[in-house]
C-alpha positions in Angstrom: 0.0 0.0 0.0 1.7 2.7 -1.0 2.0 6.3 -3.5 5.4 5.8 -4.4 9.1 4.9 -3.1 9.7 9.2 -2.4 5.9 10.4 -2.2 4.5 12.5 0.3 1.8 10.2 2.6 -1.4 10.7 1.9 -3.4 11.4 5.4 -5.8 8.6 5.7 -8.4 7.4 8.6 -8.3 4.0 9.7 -11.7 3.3 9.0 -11.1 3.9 5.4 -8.1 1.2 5.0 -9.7 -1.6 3.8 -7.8 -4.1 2.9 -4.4 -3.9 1.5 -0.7 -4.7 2.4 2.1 -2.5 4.1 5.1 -3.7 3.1 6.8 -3.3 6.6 4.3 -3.6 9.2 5.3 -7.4 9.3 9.6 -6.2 10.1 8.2 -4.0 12.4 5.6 -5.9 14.4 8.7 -8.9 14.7 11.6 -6.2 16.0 8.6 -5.0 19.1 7.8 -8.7 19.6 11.3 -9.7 19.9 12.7 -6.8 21.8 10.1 -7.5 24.8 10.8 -11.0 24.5 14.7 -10.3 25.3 14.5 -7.8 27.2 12.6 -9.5 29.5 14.4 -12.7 29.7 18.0 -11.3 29.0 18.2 -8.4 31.2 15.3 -8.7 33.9 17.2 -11.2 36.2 20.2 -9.2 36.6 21.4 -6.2 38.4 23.5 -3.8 37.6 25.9 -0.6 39.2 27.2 2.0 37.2 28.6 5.2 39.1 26.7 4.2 42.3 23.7 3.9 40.8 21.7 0.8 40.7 19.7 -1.2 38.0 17.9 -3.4 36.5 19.8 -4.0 33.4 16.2 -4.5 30.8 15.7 -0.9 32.0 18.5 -0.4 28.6 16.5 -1.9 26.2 12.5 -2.5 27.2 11.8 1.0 26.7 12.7 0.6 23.4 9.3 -2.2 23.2 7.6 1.5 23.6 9.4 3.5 20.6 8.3 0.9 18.7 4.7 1.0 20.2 4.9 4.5 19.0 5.7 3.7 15.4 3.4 1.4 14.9 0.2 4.0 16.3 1.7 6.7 14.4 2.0 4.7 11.4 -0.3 2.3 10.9 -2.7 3.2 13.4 -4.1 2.3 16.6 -5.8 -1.0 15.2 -2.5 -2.9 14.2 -1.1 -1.7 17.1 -3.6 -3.2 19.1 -2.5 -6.7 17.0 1.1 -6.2 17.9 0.0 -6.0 21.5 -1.8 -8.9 21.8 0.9 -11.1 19.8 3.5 -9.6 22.3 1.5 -10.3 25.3 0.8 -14.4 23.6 4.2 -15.0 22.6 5.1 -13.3 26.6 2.8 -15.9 28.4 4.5 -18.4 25.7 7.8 -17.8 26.6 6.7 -17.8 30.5 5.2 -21.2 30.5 7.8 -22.7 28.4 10.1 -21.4 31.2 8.5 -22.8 34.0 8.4 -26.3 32.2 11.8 -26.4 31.1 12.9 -25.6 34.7 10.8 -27.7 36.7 12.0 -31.1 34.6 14.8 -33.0 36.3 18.0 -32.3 35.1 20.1 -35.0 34.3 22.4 -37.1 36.2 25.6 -35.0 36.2 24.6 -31.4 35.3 25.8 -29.2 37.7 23.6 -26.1 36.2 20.1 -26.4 37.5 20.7 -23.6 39.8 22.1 -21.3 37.8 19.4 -21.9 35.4 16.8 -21.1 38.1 18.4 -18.3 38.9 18.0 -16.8 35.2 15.2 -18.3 33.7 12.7 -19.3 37.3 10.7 -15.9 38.1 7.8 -16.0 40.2 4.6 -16.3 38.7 3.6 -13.5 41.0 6.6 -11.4 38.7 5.2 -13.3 35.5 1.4 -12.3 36.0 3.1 -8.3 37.1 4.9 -8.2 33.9 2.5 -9.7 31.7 -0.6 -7.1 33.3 1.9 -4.4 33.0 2.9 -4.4 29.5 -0.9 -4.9 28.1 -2.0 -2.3 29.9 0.7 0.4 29.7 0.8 -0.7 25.9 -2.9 0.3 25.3 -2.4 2.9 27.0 0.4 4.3 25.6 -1.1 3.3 22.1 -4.8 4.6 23.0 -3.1 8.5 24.0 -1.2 9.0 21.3 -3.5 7.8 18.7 -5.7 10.6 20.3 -3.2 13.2 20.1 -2.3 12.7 16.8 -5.7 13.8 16.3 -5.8 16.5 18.6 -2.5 18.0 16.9 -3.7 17.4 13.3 -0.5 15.0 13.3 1.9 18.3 14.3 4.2 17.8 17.0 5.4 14.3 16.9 7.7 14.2 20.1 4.4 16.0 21.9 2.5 13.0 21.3 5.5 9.9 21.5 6.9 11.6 25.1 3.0 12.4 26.2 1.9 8.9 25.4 5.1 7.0 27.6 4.8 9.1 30.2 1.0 8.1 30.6 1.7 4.4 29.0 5.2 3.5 31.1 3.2 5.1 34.6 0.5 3.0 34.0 3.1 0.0 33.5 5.5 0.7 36.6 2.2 1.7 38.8 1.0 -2.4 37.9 4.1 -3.8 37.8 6.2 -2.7 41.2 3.0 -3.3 43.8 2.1 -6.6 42.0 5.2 -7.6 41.8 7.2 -6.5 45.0 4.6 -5.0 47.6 5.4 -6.7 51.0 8.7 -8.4 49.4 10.2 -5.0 49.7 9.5 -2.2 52.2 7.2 0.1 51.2 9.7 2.8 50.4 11.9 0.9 48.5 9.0 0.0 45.8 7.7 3.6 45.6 11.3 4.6 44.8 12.1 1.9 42.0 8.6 2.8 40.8 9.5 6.2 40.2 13.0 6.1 39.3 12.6 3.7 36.8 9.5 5.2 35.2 11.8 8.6 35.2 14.2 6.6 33.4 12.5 4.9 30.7 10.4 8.6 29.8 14.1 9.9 29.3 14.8 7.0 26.9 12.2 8.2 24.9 13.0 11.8 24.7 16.9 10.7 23.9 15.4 8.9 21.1 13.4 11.1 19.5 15.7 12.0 16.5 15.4 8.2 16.0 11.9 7.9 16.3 11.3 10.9 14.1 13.4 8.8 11.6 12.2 5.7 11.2 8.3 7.3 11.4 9.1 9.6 8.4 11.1 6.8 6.6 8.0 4.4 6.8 5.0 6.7 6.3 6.9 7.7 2.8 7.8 4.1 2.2 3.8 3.2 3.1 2.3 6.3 1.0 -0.3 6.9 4.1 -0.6 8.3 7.2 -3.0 7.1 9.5 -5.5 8.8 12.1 -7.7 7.0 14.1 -10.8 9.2 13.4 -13.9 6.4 14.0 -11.9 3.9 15.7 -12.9 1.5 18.1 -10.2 1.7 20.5 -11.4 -1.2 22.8 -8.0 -3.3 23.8 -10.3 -6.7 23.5 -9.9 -7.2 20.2 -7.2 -8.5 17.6 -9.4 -7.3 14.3 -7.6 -4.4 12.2 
């Protein structure tokens, strides 16, 4: 779908897409689904220091699950973002089970690496079921704001909309996930402070990459030939239909 390799997009509302193909909705609905997938395996069991200061080390690269988020509202709209969501969150509660199975079977006579596999790959459920609320609801969230902005700024202002729509969608994310999570493992104190640290964090990863963002937005909506608003949408998250 799409007016040309060069061509200006032509502003479009969902509702009148029907049918068609985007050529790279496919590359970039696998980069968000594979970025959350690693960045919560690879770098949520370990902690890191840097200068004194503290971290979860997936704090580096989930936040990059929400620049992506953003592309794919600002681009294709609020509808195939709404897919991407749900095929994250499945192939999330995929990769959970398939974790809890592979480390509850007996390892075999000899292997000296059952802990060390726990220690990596054996979260809670309780962190499982935090992480798995969290992202589908911060995701819609940051999804459903800055599909509504875009209207609200005639599609003007970009970074308004992308930095507007983490700080509501990553808040919503960190306000599930720390209580769920960590309320009455850790003092009280200690989970508003992660909460808000890392929520400051992960806003400022979006603002850093906002040259990017601006990017990789203009490079697809010329590749594409549209640009989507969500005027007549039905933003309801319980649906995969585009």
């Amino acid at each position: 779908m799409s007016t040309g390799e060069t061509g200006a997009p032509k502003a479009v509302s969902a509702g009148a897409l029907t049918g068609g193909h985007f050529r790279y909705f496919d590359f970039v609905m696998a980069a968000f689904v594979v970025i959350l997938l690693l960045s919560n395996l690879i770098g949520a069991a370990k902690l890191s220091t840097v200068a004194g200061f503290t971290f979860g080390a997936g704090i580096l690269f989930f936040p990059l699950g929400y620049v992506i988020g953003d592309v794919l509202t600002e681009v294709y709209g609020f509808a195939r973002a709404r897919r991407c969501v749900w095929v994250g969150f499945v192939a999330m509660l995929f990769m959970a089970v398939m974790s809890w199975v592979v480390v509850a079977l007996p390892p075999a006579e000899g292997w000296g690496d059952q802990g060390a596999y726990e220690a990596v790959f054996g979260n809670t459920w309780r962190i499982v079921f935090a992480s798995l609320f969290a992202f589908w609801a911060g995701e819609f969230a940051n999804s459903f704001v800055l599909a509504k902005m875009k209207i609200w700024t005639e599609g003007k202002h970009l970074w308004t909309r992308t930095i507007g729509s983490t700080v509501v969608g990553q808040g919503v994310d960190s306000l599930i996930f720390y209580p769920l999570a960590f309320y009455g493992v850790w003092e009280t104190w200690q989970v508003a402070a992660v909460m808000v640290t890392n929520w400051a964090m992960k806003v400022g990863w979006e603002a850093v990459l906002t040259p990017v963002t601006y990017a990789v937005v203009g490079w697809l909506k010329r590749r594409e030939g549209v640009d989507v608003f969500d005027r007549g949408t039905d933003f309801t998250p319980f649906s995969a239909r585009i």
